[in-house]
Jmol script that loads the backbone (N, CA, C; Angstrom):
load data "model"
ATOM      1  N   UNK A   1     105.263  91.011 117.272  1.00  0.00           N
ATOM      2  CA  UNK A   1     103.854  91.360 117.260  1.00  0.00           C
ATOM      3  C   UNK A   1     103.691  92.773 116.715  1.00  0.00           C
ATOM      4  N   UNK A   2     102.664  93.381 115.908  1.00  0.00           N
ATOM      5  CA  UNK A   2     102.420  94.173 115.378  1.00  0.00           C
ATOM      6  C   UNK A   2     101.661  95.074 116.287  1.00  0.00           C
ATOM      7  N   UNK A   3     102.256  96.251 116.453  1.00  0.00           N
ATOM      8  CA  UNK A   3     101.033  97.575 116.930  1.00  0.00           C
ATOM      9  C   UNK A   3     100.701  98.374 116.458  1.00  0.00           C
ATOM     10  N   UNK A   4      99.566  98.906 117.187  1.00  0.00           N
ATOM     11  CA  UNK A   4      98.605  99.879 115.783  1.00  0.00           C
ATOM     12  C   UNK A   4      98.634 101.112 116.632  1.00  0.00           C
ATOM     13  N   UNK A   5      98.427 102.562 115.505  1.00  0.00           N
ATOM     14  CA  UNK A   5      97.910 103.819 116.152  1.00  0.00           C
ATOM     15  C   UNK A   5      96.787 104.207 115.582  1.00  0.00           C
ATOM     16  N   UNK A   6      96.405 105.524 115.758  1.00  0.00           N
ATOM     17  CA  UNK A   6      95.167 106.153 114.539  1.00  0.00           C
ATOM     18  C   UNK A   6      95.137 107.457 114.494  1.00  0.00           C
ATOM     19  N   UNK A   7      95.705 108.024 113.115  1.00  0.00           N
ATOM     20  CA  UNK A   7      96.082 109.088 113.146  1.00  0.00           C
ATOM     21  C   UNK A   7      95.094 109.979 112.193  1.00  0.00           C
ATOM     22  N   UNK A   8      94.669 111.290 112.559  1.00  0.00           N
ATOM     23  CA  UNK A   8      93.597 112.043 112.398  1.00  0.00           C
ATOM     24  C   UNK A   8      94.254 112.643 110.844  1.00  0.00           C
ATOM     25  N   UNK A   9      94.263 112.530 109.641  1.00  0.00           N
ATOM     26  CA  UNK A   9      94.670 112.939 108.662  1.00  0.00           C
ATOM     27  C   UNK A   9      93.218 114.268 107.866  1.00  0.00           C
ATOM     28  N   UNK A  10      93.889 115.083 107.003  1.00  0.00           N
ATOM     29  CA  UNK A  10      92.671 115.950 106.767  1.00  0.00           C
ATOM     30  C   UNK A  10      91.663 115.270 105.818  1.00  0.00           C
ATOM     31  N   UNK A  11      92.362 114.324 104.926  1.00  0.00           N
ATOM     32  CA  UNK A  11      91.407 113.082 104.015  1.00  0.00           C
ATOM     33  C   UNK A  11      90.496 112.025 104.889  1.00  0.00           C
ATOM     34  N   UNK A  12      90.700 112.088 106.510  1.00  0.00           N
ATOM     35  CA  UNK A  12      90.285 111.234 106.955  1.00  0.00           C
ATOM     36  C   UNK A  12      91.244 110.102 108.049  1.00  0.00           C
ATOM     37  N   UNK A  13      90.373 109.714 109.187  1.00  0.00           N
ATOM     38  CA  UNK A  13      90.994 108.612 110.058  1.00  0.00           C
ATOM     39  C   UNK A  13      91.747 107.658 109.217  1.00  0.00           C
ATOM     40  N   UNK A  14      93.348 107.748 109.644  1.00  0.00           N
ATOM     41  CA  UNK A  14      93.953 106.126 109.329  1.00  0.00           C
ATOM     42  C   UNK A  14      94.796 106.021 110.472  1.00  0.00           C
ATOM     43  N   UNK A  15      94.525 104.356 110.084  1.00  0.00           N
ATOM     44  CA  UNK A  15      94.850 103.080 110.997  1.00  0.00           C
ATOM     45  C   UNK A  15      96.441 102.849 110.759  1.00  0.00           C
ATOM     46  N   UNK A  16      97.262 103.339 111.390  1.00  0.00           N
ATOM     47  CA  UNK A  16      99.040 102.316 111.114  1.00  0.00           C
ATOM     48  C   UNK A  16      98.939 101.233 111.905  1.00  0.00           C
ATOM     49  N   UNK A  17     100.110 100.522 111.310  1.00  0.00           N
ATOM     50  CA  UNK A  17     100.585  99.036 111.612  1.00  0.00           C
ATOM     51  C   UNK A  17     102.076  99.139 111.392  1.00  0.00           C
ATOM     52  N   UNK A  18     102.814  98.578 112.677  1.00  0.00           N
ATOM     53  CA  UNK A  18     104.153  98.521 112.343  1.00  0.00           C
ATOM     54  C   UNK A  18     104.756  96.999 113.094  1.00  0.00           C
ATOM     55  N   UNK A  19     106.157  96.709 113.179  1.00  0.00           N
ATOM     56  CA  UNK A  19     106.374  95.608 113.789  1.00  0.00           C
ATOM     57  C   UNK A  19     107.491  96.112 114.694  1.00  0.00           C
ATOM     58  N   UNK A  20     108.988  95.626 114.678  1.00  0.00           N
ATOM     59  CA  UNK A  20     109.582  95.812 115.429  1.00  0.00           C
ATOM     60  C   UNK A  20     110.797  95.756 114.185  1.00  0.00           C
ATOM     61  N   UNK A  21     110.548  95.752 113.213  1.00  0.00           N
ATOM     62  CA  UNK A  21     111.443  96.123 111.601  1.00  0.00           C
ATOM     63  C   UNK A  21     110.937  97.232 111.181  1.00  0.00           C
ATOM     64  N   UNK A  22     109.957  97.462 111.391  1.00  0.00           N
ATOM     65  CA  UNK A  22     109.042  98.726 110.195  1.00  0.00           C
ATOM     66  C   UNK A  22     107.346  98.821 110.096  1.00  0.00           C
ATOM     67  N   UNK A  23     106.898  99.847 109.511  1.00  0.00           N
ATOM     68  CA  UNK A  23     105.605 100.249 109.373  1.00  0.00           C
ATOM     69  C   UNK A  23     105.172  98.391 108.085  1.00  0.00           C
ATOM     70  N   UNK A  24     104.130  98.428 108.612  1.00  0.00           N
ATOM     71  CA  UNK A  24     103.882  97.462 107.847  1.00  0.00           C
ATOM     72  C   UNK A  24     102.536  97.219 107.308  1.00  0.00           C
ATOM     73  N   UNK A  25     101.575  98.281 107.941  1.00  0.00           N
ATOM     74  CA  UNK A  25     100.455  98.937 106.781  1.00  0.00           C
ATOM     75  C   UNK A  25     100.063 100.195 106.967  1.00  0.00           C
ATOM     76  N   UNK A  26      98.849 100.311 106.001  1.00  0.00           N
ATOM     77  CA  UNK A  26      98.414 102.113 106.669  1.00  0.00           C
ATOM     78  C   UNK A  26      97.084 102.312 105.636  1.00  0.00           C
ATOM     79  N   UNK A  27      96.223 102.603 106.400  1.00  0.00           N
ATOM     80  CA  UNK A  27      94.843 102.412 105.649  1.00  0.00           C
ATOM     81  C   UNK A  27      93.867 103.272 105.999  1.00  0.00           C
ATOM     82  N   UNK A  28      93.023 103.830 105.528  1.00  0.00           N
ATOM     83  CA  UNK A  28      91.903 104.789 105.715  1.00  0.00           C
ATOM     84  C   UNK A  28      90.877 103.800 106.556  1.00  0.00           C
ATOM     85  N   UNK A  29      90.553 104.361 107.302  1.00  0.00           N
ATOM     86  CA  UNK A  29      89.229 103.539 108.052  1.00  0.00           C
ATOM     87  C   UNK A  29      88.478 103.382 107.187  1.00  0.00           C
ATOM     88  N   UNK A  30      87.854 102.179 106.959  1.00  0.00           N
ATOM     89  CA  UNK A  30      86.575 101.564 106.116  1.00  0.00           C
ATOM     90  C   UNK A  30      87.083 101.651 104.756  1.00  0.00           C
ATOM     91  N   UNK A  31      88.212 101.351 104.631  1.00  0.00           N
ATOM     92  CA  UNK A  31      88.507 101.217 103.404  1.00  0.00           C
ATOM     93  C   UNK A  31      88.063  99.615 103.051  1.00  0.00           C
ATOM     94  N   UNK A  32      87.964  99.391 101.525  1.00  0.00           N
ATOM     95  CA  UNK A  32      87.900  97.795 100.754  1.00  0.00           C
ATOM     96  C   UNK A  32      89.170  96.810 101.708  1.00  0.00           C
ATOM     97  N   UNK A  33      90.075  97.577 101.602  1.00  0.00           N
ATOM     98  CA  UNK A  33      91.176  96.293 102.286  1.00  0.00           C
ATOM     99  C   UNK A  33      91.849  96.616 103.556  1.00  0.00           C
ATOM    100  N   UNK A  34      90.653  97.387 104.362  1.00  0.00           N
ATOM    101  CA  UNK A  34      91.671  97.563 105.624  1.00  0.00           C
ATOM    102  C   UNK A  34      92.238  96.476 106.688  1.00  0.00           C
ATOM    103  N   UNK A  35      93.462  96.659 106.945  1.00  0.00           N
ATOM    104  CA  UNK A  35      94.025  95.330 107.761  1.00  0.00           C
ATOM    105  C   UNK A  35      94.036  94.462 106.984  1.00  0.00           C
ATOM    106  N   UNK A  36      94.284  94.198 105.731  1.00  0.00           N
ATOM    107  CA  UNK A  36      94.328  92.703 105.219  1.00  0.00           C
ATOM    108  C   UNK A  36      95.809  92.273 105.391  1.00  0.00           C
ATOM    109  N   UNK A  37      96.922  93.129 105.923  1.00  0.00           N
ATOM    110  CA  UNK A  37      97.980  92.774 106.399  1.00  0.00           C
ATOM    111  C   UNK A  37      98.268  93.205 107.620  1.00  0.00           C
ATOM    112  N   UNK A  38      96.932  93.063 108.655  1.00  0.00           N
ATOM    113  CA  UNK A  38      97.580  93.100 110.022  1.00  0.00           C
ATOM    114  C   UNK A  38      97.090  91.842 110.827  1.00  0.00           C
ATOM    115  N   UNK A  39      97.549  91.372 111.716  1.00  0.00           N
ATOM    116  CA  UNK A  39      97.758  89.759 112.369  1.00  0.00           C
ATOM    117  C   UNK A  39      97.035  89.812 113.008  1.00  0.00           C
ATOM    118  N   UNK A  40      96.845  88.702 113.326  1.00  0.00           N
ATOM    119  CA  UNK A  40      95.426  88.457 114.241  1.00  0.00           C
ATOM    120  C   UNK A  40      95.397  88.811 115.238  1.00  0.00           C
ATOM    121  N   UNK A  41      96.695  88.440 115.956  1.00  0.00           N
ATOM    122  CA  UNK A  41      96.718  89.598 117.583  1.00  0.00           C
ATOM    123  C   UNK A  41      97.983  90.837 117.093  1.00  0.00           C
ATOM    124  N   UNK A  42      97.204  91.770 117.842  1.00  0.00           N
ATOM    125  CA  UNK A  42      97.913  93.262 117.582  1.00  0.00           C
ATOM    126  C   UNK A  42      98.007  93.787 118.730  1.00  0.00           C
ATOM    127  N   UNK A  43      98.458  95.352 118.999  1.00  0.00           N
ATOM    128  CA  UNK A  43      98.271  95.390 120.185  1.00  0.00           C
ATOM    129  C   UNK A  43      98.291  97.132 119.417  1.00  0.00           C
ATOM    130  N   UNK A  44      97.313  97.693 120.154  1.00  0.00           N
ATOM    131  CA  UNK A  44      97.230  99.379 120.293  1.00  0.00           C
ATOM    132  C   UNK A  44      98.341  99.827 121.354  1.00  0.00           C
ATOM    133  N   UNK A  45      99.218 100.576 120.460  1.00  0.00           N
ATOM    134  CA  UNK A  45     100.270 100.920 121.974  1.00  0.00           C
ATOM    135  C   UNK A  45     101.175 102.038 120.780  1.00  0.00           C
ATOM    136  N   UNK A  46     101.927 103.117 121.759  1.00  0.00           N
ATOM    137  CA  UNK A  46     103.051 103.743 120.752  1.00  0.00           C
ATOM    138  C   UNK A  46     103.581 102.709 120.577  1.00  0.00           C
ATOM    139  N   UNK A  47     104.649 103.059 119.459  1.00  0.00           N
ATOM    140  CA  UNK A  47     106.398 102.913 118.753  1.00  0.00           C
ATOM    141  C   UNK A  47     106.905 103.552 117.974  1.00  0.00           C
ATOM    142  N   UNK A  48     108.334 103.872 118.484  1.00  0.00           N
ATOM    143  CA  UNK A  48     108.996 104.222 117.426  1.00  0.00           C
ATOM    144  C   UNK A  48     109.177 104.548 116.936  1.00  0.00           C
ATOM    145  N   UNK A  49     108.985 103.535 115.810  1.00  0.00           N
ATOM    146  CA  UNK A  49     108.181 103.692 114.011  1.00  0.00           C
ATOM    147  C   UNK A  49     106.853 104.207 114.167  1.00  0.00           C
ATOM    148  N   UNK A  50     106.269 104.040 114.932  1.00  0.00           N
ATOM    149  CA  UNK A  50     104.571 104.876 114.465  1.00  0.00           C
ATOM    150  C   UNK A  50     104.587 105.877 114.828  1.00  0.00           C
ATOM    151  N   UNK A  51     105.362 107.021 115.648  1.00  0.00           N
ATOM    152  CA  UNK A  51     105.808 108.078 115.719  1.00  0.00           C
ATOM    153  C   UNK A  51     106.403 108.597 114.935  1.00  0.00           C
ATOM    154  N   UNK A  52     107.347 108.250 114.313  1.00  0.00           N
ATOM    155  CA  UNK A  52     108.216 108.492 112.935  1.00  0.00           C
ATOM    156  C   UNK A  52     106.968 108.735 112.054  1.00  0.00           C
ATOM    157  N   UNK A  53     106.214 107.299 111.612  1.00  0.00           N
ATOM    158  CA  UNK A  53     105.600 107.582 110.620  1.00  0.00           C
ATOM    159  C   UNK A  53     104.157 108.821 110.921  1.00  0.00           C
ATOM    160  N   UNK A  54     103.963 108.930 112.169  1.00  0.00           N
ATOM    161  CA  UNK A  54     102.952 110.134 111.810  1.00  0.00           C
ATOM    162  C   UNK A  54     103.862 111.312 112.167  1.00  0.00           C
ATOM    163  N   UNK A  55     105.105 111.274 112.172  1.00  0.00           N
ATOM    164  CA  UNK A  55     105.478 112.927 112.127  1.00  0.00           C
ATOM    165  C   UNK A  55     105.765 112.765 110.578  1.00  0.00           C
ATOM    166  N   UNK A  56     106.170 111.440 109.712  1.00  0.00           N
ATOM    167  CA  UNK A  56     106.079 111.966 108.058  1.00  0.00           C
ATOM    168  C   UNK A  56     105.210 112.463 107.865  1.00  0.00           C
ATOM    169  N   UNK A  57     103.953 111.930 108.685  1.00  0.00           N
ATOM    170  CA  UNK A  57     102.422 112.228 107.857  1.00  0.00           C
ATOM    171  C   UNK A  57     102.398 113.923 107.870  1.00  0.00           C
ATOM    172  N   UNK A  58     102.243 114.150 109.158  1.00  0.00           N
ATOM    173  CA  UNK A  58     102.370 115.730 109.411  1.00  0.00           C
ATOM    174  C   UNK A  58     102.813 116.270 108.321  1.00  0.00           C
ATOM    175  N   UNK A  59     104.400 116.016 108.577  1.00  0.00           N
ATOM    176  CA  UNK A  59     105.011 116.993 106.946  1.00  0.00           C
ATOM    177  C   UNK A  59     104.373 117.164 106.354  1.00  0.00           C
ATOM    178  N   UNK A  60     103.702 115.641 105.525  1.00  0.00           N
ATOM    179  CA  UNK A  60     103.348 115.478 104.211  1.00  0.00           C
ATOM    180  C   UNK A  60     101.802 116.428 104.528  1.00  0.00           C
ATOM    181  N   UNK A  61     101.118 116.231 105.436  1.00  0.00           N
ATOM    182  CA  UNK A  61     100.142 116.811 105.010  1.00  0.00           C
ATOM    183  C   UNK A  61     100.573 118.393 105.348  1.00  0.00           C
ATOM    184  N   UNK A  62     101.140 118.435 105.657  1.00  0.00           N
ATOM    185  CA  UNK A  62     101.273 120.718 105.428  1.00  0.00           C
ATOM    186  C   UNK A  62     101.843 120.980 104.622  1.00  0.00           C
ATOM    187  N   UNK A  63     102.628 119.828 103.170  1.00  0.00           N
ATOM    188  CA  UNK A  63     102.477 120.301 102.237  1.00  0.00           C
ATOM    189  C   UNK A  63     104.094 120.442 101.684  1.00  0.00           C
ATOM    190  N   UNK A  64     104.783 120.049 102.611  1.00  0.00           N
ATOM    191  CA  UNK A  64     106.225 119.763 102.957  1.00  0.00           C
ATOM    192  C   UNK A  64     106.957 118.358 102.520  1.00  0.00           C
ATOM    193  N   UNK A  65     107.855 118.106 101.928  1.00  0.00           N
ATOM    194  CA  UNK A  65     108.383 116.939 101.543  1.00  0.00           C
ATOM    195  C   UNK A  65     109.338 116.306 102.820  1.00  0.00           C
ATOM    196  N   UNK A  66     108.446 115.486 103.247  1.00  0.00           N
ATOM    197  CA  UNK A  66     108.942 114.174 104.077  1.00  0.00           C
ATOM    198  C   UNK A  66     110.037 113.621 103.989  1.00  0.00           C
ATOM    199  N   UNK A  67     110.618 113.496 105.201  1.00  0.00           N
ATOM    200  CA  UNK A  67     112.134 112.612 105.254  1.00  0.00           C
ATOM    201  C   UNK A  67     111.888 111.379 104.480  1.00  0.00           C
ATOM    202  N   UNK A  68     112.675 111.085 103.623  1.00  0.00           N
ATOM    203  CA  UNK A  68     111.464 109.862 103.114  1.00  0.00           C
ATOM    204  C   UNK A  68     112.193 108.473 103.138  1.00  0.00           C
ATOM    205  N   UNK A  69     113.009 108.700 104.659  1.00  0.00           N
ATOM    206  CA  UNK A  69     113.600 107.181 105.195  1.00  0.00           C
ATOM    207  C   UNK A  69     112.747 106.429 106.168  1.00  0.00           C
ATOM    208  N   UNK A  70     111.385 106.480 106.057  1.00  0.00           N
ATOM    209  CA  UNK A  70     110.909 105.577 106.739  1.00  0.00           C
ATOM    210  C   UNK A  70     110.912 104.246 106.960  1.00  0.00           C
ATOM    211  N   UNK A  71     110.984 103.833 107.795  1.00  0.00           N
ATOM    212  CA  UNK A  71     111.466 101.947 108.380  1.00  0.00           C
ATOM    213  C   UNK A  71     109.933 101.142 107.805  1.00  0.00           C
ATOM    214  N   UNK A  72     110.285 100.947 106.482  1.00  0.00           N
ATOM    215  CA  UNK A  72     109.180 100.249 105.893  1.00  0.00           C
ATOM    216  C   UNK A  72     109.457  98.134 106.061  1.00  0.00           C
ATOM    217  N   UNK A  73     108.419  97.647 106.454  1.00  0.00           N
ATOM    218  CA  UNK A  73     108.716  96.219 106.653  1.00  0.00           C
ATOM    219  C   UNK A  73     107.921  95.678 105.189  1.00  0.00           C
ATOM    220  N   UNK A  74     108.047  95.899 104.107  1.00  0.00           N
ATOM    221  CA  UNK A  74     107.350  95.324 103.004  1.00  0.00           C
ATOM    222  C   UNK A  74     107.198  93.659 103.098  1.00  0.00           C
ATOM    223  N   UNK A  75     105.779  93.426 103.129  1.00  0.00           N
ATOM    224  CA  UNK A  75     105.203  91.920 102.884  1.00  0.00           C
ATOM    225  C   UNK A  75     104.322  91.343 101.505  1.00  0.00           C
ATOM    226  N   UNK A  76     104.922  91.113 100.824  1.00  0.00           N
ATOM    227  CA  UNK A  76     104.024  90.971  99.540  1.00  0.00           C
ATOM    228  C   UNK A  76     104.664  89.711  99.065  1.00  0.00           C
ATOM    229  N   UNK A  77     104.275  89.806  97.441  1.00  0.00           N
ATOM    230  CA  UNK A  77     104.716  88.703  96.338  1.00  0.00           C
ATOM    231  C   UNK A  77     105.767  89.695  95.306  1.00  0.00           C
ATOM    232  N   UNK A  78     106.765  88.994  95.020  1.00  0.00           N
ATOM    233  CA  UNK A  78     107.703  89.281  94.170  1.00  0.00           C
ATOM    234  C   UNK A  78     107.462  90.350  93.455  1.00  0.00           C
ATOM    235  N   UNK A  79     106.298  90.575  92.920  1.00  0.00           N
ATOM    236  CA  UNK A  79     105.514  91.219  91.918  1.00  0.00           C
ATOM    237  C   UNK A  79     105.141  93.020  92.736  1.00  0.00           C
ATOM    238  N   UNK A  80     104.325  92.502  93.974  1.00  0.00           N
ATOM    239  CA  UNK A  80     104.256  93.629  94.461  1.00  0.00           C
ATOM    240  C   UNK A  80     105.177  94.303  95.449  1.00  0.00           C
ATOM    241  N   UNK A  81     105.730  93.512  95.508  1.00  0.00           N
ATOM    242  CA  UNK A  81     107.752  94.506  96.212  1.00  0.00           C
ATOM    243  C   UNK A  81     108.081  95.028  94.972  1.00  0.00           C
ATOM    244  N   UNK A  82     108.060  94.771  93.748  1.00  0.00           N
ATOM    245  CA  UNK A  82     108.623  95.410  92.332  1.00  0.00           C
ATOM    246  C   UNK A  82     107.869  96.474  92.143  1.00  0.00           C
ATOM    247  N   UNK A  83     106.259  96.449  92.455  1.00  0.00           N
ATOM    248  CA  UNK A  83     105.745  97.790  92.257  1.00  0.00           C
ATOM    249  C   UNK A  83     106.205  98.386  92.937  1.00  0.00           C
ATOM    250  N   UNK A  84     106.109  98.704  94.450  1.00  0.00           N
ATOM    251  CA  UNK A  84     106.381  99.221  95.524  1.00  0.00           C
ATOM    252  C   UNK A  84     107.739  99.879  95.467  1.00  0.00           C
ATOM    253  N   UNK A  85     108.979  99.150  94.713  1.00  0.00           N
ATOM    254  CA  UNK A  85     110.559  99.530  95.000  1.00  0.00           C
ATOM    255  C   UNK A  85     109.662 100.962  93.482  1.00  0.00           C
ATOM    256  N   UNK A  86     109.314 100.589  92.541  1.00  0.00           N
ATOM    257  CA  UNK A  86     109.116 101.674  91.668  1.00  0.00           C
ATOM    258  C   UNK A  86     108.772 103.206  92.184  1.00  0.00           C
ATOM    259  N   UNK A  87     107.582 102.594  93.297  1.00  0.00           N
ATOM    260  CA  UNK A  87     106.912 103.982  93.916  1.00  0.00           C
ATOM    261  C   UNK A  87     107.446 104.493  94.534  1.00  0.00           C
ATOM    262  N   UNK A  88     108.560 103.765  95.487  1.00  0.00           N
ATOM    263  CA  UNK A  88     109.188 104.417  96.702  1.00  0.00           C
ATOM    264  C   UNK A  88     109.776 105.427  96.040  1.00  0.00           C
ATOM    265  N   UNK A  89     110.484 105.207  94.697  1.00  0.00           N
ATOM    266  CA  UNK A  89     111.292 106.339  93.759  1.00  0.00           C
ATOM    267  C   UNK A  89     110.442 107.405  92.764  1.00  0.00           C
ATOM    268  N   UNK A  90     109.349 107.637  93.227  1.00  0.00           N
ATOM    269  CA  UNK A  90     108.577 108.295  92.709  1.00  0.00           C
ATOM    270  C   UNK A  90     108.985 109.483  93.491  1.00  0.00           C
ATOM    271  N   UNK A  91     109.287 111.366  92.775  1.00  0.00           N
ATOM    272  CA  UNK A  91     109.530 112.098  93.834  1.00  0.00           C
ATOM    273  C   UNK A  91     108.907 112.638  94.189  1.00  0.00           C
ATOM    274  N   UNK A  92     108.841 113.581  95.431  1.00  0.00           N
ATOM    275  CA  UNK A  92     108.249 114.043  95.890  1.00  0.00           C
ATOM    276  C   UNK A  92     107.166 114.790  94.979  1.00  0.00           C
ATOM    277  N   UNK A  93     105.810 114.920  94.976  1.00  0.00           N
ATOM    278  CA  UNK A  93     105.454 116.269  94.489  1.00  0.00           C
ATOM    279  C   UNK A  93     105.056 115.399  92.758  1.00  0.00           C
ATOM    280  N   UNK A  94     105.297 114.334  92.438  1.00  0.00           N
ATOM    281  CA  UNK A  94     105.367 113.313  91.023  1.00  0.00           C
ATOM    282  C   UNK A  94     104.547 112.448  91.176  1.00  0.00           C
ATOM    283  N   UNK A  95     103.963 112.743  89.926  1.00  0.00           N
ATOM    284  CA  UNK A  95     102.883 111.288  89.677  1.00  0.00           C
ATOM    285  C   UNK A  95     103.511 110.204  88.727  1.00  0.00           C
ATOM    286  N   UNK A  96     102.909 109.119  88.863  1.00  0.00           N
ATOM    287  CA  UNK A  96     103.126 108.500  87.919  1.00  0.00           C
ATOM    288  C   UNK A  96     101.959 107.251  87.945  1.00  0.00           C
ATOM    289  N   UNK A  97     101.872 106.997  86.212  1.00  0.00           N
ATOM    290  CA  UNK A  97     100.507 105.912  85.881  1.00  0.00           C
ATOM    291  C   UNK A  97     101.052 104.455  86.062  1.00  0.00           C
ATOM    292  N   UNK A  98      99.617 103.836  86.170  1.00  0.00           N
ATOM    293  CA  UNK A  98      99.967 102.472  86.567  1.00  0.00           C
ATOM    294  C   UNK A  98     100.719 102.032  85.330  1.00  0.00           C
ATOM    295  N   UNK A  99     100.178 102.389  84.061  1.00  0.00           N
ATOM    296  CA  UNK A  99     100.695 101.953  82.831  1.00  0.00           C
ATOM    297  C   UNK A  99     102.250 102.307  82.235  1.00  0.00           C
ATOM    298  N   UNK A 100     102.369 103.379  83.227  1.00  0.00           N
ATOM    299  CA  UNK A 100     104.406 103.565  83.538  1.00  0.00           C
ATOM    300  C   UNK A 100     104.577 102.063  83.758  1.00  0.00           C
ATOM    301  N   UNK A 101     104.348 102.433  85.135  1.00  0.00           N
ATOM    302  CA  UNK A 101     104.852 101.133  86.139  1.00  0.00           C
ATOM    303  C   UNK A 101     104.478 100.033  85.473  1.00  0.00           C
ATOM    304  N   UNK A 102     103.578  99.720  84.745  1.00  0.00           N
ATOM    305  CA  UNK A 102     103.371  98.253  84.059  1.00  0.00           C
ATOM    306  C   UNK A 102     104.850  98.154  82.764  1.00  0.00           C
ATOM    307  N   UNK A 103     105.301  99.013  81.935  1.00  0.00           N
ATOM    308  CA  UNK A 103     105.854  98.972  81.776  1.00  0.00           C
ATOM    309  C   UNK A 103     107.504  99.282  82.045  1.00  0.00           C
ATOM    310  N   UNK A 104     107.523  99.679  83.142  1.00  0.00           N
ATOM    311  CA  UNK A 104     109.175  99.335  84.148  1.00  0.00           C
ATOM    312  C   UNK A 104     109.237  97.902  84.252  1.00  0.00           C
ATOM    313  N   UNK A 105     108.068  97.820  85.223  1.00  0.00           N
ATOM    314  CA  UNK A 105     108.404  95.880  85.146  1.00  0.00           C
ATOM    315  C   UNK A 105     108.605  94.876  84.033  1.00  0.00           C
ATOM    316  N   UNK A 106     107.595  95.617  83.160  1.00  0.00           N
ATOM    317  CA  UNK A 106     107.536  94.258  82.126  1.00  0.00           C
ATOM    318  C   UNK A 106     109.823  95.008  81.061  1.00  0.00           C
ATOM    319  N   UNK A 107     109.532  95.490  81.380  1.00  0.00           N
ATOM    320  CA  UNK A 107     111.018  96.040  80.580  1.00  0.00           C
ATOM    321  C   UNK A 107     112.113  94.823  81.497  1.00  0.00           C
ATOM    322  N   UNK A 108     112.039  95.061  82.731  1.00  0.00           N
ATOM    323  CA  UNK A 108     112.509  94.425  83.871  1.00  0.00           C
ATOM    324  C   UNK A 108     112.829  93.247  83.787  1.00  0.00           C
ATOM    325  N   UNK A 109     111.708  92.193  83.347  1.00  0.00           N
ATOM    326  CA  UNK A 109     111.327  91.208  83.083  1.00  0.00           C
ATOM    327  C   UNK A 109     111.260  90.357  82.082  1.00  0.00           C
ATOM    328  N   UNK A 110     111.887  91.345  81.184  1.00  0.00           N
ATOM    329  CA  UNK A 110     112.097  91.281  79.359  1.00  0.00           C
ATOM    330  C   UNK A 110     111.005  90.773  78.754  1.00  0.00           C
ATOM    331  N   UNK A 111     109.732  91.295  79.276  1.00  0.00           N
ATOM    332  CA  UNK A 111     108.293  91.001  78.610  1.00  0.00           C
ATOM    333  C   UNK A 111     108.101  92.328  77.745  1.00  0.00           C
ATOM    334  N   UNK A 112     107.448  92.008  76.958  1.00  0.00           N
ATOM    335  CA  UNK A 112     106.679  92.911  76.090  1.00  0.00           C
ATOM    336  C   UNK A 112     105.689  94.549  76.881  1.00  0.00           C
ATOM    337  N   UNK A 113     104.785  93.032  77.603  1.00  0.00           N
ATOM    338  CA  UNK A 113     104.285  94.249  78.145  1.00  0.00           C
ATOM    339  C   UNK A 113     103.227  93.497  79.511  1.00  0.00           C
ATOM    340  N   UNK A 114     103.035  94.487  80.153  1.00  0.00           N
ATOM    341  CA  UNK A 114     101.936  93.772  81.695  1.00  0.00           C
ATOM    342  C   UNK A 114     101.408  94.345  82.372  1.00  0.00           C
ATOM    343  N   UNK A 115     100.185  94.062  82.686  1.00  0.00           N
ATOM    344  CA  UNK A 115      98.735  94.667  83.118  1.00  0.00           C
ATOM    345  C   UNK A 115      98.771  96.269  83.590  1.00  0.00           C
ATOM    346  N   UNK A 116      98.587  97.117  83.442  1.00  0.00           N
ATOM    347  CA  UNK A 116      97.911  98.177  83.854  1.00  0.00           C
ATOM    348  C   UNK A 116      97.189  97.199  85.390  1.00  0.00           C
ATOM    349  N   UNK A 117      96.349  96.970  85.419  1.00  0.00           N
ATOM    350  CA  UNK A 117      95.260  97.061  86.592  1.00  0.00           C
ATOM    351  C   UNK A 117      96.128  95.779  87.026  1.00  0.00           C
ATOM    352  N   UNK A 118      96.618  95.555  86.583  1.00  0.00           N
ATOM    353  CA  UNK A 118      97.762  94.409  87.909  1.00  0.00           C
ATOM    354  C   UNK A 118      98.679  95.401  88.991  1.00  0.00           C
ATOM    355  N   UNK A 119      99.014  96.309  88.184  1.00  0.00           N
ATOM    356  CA  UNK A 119      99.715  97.429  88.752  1.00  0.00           C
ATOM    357  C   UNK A 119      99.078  97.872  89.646  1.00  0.00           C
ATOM    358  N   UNK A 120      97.914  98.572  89.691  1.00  0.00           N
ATOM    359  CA  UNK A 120      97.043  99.236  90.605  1.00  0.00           C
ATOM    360  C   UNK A 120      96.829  98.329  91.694  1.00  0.00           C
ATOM    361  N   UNK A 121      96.467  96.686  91.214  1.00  0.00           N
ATOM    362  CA  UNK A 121      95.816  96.122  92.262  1.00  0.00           C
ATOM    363  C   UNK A 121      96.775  95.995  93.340  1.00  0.00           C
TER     364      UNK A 121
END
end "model"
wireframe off; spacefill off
backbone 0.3
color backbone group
């Protein structure tokens, strides 16, 4: 079963979600897709992992580069674990465009080339 915290960030309230493998979402309150990967029964309670992940947050927000072994439980489609393994290797302090990442995968994939806004979505 999944539990949630809510952690006071300076951009604003977010909602974590973790399981008993890993963090398994994290969303701005009132965002377009909040919870679209948390289960129907949850339970508000510490763990763990949601301690872990808001002492990354901390770091990250004073500006400090985060341990960045967090116990992530990734749930997606083939497609978006491939974005995701891209970002996790993004470094600290580094941007990078969706239209990179559209082309890592499609290189990946021995395509030509693939969506920009597939990437984002």
């Amino acid at each position: 079963m999944q539990c949630i915290s809510h952690y006071e960030s300076p951009l604003g309230a977010i909602t974590l979600a973790a399981d008993e493998k890993g963090l398994t979402g994290l969303w701005f309150d009132g965002e377009k897709y909040f919870g679209n990967t948390l289960e129907a029964e949850y339970e508000e309670k510490e763990s763990v992992i949601l301690k872990k992940a808001e002492k990354w947050l901390d770091t990250y927000f004073m500006g400090r580069c985060p341990e960045k072994k967090l116990p992530l439980h990734l749930q997606g489609t083939e497609f978006q674990k491939a974005v995701w393994a891209i970002l996790l290797n993004i470094p600290y302090g580094q941007t990078e465009t969706y239209g990179k990442i559209a082309e890592e995968i499609a290189r990946g994939r021995g395509r030509e080339h693939m969506s920009a806004q597939a990437v984002g979505g």
